[in-house]
C-alpha positions as semicolon CSV with decimal commas, in nm:
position;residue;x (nm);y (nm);z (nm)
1;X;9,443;-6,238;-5,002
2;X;9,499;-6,119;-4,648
3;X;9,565;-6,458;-4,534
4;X;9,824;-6,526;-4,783
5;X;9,984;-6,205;-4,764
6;X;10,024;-6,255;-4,399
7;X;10,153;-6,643;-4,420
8;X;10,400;-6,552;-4,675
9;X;10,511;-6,263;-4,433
10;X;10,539;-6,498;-4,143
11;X;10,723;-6,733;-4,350
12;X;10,963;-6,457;-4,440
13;X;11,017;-6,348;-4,098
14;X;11,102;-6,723;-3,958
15;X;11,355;-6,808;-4,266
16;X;11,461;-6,453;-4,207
17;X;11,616;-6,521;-3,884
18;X;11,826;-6,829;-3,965
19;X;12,187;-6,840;-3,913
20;X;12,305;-6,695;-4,281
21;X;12,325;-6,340;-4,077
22;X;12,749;-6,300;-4,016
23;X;12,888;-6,219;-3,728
24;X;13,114;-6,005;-3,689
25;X;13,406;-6,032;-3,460
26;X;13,500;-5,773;-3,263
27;X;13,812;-5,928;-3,118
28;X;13,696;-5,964;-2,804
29;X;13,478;-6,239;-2,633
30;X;13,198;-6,219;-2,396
31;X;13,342;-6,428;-2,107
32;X;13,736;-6,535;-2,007
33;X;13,791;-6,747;-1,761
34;X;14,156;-6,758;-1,606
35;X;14,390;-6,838;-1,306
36;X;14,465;-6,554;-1,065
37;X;14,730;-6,381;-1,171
38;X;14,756;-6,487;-1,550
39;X;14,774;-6,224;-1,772
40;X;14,493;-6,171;-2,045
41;X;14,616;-5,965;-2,324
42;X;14,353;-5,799;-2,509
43;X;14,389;-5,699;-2,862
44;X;14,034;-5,528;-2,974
45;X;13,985;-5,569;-3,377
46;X;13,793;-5,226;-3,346
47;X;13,932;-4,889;-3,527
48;X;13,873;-4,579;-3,296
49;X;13,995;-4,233;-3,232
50;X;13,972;-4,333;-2,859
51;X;13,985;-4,643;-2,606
52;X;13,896;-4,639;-2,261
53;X;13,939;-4,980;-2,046
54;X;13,720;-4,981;-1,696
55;X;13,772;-5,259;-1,424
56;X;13,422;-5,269;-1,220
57;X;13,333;-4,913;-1,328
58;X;13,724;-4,768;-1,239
59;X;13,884;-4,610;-1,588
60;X;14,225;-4,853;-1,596
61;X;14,370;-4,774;-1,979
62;X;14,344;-4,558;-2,235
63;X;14,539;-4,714;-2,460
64;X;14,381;-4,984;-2,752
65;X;14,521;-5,275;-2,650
66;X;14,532;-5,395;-2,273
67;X;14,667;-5,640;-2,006
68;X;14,393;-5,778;-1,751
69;X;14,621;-5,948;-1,467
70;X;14,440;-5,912;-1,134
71;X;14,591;-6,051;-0,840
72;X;14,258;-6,175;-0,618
73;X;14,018;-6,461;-0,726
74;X;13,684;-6,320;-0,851
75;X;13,452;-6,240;-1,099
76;X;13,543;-5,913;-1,256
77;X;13,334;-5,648;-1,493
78;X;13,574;-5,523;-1,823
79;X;13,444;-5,271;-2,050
80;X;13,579;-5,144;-2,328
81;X;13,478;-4,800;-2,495
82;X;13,554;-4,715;-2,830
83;X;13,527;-4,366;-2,915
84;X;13,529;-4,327;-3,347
């Protein structure tokens, strides 16, 4: 009994991680990759009372929606906080 018990649960737990699960899209993706000085506008799909936009740490916006245009090549860490 054990052993079935514990193969059906196995079972479950492999079919149970398929891709059926939606995603949900938050308006934003994980990576952007653009020219220097191109603007990304940025258009979150997330309700809040609240939005603060940080640029490597540094608090940039505190509006919802926001403009990335940085002048320098690089690599650069945007964050977006969403206070309900």
């Amino acid at each position: 009994m054990k052993k079935a018990a514990f193969a059906f649960i196995t079972a479950s737990a492999l079919y149970g991680c398929s891709d059926e699960i939606p995603m949900v899209n938050l308006g934003i993706d994980d990576v952007y990759y653009i020219a220097r000085m191109q603007k990304l506008d940025l258009h979150p799909a997330l309700t809040g009372e609240r939005y603060e936009w940080y640029v490597d740490g540094e608090l940039v916006s505190k509006s919802k929606d926001y403009i990335f245009l940085e002048p320098k090549e690089g690599t650069y860490n945007l964050e977006l906080v969403v206070v309900r």
